[in-house]
C-alpha positions as CSV (number, residue, x, y, z in Angstrom):
1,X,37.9,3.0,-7.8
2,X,34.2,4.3,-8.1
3,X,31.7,3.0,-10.5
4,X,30.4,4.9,-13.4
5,X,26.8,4.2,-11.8
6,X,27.9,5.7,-8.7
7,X,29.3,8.7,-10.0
8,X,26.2,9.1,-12.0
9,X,24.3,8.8,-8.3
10,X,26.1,11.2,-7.0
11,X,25.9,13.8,-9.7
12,X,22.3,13.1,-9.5
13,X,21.9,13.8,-5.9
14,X,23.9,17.0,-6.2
15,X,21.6,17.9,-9.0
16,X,18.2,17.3,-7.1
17,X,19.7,19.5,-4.0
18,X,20.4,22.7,-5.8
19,X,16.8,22.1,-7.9
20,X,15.4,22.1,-4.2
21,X,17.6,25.0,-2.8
22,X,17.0,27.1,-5.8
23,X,13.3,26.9,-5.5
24,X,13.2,27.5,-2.1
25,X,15.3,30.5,-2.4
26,X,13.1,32.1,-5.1
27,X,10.1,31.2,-3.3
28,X,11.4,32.8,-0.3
29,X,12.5,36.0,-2.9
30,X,8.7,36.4,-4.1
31,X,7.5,36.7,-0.9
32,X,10.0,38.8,0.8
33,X,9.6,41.1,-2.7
34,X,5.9,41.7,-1.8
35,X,7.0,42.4,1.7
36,X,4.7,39.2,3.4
37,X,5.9,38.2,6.6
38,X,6.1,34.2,7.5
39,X,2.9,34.6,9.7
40,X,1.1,37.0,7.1
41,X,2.2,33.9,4.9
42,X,0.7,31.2,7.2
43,X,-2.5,32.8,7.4
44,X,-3.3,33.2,3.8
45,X,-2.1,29.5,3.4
46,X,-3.8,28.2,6.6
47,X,-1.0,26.4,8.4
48,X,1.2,27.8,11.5
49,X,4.0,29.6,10.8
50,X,6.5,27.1,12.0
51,X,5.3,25.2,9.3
52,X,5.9,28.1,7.0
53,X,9.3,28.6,8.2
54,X,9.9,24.4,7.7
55,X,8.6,25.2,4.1
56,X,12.2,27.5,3.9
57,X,14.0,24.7,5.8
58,X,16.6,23.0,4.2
59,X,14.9,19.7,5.3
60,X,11.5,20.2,3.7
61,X,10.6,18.7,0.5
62,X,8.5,20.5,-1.0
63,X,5.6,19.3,-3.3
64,X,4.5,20.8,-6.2
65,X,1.3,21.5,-4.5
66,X,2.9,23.4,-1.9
67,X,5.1,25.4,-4.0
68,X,1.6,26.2,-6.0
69,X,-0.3,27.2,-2.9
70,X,2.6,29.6,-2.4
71,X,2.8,31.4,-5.9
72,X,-0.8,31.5,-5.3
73,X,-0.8,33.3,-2.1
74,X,1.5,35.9,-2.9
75,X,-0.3,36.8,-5.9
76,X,2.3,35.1,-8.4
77,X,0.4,32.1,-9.4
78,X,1.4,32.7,-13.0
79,X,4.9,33.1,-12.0
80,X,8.1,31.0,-13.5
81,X,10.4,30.3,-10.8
82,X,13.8,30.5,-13.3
């Protein structure tokens, strides 16, 4: 029988994935929608473009900060991700 506490964990954890895969994915939508390529990407936000691609990765974590440089970079720093 599983716990009410473990259900709740688990619901949780489901919960912080799709937060993270729906960020990425819009993230990924701004900057494909002003047509800026991964490298184009890494250079305005001065890191390789492996790291770039990571950023896209369904192992990063991403921190706010990064997801701000982003936004910034593509010229949607005012932009709501919903």
């Amino acid at each position: 029988m599983t716990s009410d506490w473990h259900h709740d964990v688990d619901d949780q954890e489901l919960a912080i994935a799709k937060f993270v895969n729906d960020t990425q994915f819009r993230l990924h939508q701004l900057v494909e929608s002003h047509g800026i390529s991964q490298s184009e990407l890494g250079k305005r936000l001065g890191m390789s473009r492996s790291r770039v691609s990571a950023i896209f990765g369904s192992d990063s974590n991403l921190t706010l900060r990064t997801i701000a440089k982003v936004l910034y970079a593509v010229g949607e720093a005012n932009a709501h991700l919903s």
